[in-house]
N, C-alpha and C positions, 0 to 999 in steps of 0.2 A: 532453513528459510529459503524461499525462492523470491526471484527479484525480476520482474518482467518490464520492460517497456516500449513503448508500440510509437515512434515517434513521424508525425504526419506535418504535412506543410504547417497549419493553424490549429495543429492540438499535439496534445503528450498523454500516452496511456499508461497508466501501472497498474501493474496486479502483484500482490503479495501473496505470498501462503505460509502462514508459520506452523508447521506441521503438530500433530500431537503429541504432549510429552508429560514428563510429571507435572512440570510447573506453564502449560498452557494445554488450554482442551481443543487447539485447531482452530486458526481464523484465515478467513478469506476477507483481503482488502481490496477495494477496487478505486483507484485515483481520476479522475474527467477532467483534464486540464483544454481548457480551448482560449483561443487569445481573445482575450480581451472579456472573458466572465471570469467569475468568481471560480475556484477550485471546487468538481465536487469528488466527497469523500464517502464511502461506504465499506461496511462493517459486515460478515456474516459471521453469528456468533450461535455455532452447532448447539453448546446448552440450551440457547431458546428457541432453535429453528429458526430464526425471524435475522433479517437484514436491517441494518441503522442508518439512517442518513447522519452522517456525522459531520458532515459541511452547514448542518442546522446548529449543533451544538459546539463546534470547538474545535480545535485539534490537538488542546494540551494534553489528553488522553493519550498513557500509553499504549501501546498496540501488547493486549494480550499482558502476560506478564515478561516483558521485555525492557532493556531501555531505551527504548525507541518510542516517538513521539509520533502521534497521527501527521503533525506537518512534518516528520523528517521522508515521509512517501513522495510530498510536491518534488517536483524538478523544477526549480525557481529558474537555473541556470542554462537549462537544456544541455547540456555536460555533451559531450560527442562522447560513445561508450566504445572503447574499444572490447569486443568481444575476449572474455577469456574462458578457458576452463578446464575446470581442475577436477583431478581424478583423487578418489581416496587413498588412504596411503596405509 
């Protein structure tokens, strides 16, 4: 999984990517947080070709087959991230 966030004076961006595996076919998520709207949420799901607005339906969907929750993407907190990263072993 990749974990991106883009974080601006009066918005927070995320991008997810859960890559291809047995038990998921590849999804790209894209989070739109700006102050003081509603969170939006989108879905690209390669089996259909097509892109979801998931900010219309819900966010108890989990991402893919994961357990991970469409709102566990929001950054409710705005977290200060300290960069890390790790090499495979």
């Amino acid at each position: 999984m990749l974990v991106l966030y883009s974080y601006k004076r009066d918005a927070v961006y995320g991008l997810f990517r859960i890559l291809k595996s047995g038990k998921n076919q590849g999804y790209n998520f894209l989070s739109i947080q700006r102050k003081g709207e509603l969170p939006e949420l989108y879905v690209y799901n390669p089996d259909r070709s097509a892109v979801r607005d998931v900010s219309k339906m819900g966010f108890d969907d989990t991402l893919g087959n994961t357990p991970w929750y469409f709102e566990d993407i929001l950054d409710d907190d705005k977290e200060e991230w300290t960069p890390m990263f790790q090499t495979a072993s």
